[in-house]
C-alpha positions in Angstrom: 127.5 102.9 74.2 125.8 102.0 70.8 125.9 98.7 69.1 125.6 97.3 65.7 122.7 95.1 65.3 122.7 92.3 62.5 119.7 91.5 60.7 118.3 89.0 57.9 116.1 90.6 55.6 113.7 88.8 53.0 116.0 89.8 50.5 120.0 89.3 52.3 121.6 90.6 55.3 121.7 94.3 56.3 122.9 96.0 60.2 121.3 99.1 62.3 123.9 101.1 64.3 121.7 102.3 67.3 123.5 104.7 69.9 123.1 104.0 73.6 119.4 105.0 73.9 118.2 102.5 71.0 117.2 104.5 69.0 118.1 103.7 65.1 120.8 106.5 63.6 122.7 104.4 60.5 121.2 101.7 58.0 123.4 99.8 55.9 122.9 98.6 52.5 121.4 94.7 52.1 124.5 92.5 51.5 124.4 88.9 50.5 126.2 87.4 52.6 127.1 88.1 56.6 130.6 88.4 56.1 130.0 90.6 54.0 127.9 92.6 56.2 130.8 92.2 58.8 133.3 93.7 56.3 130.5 96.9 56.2 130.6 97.1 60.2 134.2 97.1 59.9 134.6 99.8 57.1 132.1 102.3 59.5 133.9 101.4 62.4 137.1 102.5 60.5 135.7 105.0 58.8 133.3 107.4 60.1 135.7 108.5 63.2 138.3 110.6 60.4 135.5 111.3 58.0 134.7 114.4 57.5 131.5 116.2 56.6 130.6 117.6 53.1 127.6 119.7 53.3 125.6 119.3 49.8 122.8 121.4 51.1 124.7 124.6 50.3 125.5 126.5 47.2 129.2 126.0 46.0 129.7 123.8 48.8 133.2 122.7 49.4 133.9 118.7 48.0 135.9 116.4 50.4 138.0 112.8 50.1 136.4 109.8 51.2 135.8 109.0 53.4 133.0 111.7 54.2 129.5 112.1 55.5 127.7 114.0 52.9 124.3 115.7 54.1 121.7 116.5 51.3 118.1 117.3 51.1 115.8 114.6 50.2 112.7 114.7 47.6 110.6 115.2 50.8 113.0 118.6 51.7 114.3 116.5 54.5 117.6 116.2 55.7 119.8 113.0 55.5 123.3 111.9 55.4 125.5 109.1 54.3 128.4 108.0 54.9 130.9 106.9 52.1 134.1 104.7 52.6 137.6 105.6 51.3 137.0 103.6 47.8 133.1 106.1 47.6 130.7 103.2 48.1 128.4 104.3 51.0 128.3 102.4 53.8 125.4 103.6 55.8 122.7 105.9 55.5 121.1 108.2 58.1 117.1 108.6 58.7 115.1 111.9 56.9 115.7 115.2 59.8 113.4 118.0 59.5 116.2 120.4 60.6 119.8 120.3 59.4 121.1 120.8 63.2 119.3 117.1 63.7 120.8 115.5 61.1 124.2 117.0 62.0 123.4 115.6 65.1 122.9 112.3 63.9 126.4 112.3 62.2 128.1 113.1 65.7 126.2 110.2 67.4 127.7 108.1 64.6 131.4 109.5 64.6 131.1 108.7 68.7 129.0 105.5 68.7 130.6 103.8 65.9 134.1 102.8 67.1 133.5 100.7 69.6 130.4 99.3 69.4 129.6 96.1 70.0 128.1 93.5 66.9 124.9 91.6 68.4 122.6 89.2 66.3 119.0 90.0 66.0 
């Protein structure tokens, strides 16, 4: 069962969505405020269960609504995703995968863990 953990920041508040085993697989943005942040747990919750997945790492690649996960190369040529809310502002961001099939991976964690994850305090 993942959980969404809630964290200050030097600079505001931010939370890490970490799936059963711990390990890290969405970052939000920093917010200012924690209800804020809470508003952005809720929008993923919501969110990345119906989104669907919009594959930027192919030529003429097909675009979808929002909400969406959309996987793209970074300057390093590794793969990443985000995920954007209904309204387009992303919501959380994966980590860099050296193979697509991880990062594909890493949106499946987040379509399952998501939903009912708990919301702890660091």
């Amino acid at each position: 069962m993942g959980k969404f953990v809630v964290k200050e920041t030097n600079t505001g508040i931010k939370f890490d969505l970490k799936a059963g085993n711990g390990e890290v697989i969405a970052t939000s943005e920093v917010y200012n405020s924690k209800a804020a942040c809470m508003n952005g747990i809720e929008s993923v919750k919501k969110n990345a269960p119906v989104a669907a997945v919009e594959d930027q790492t192919v030529e003429g690649f097909a675009k979808e609504k929002n909400p969406k996960f959309e996987v793209y190369a970074d300057k390093a040529g590794e793969f990443r995703f985000r995920l954007t809310a209904t309204n387009g502002q992303i919501i959380a961001t994966g980590e860099g995968y050296k193979a697509k099939a991880g990062c594909m991976n890493g949106i499946e964690s987040v379509k399952k863990n998501a939903p009912d994850a708990a919301v702890e305090e660091a």
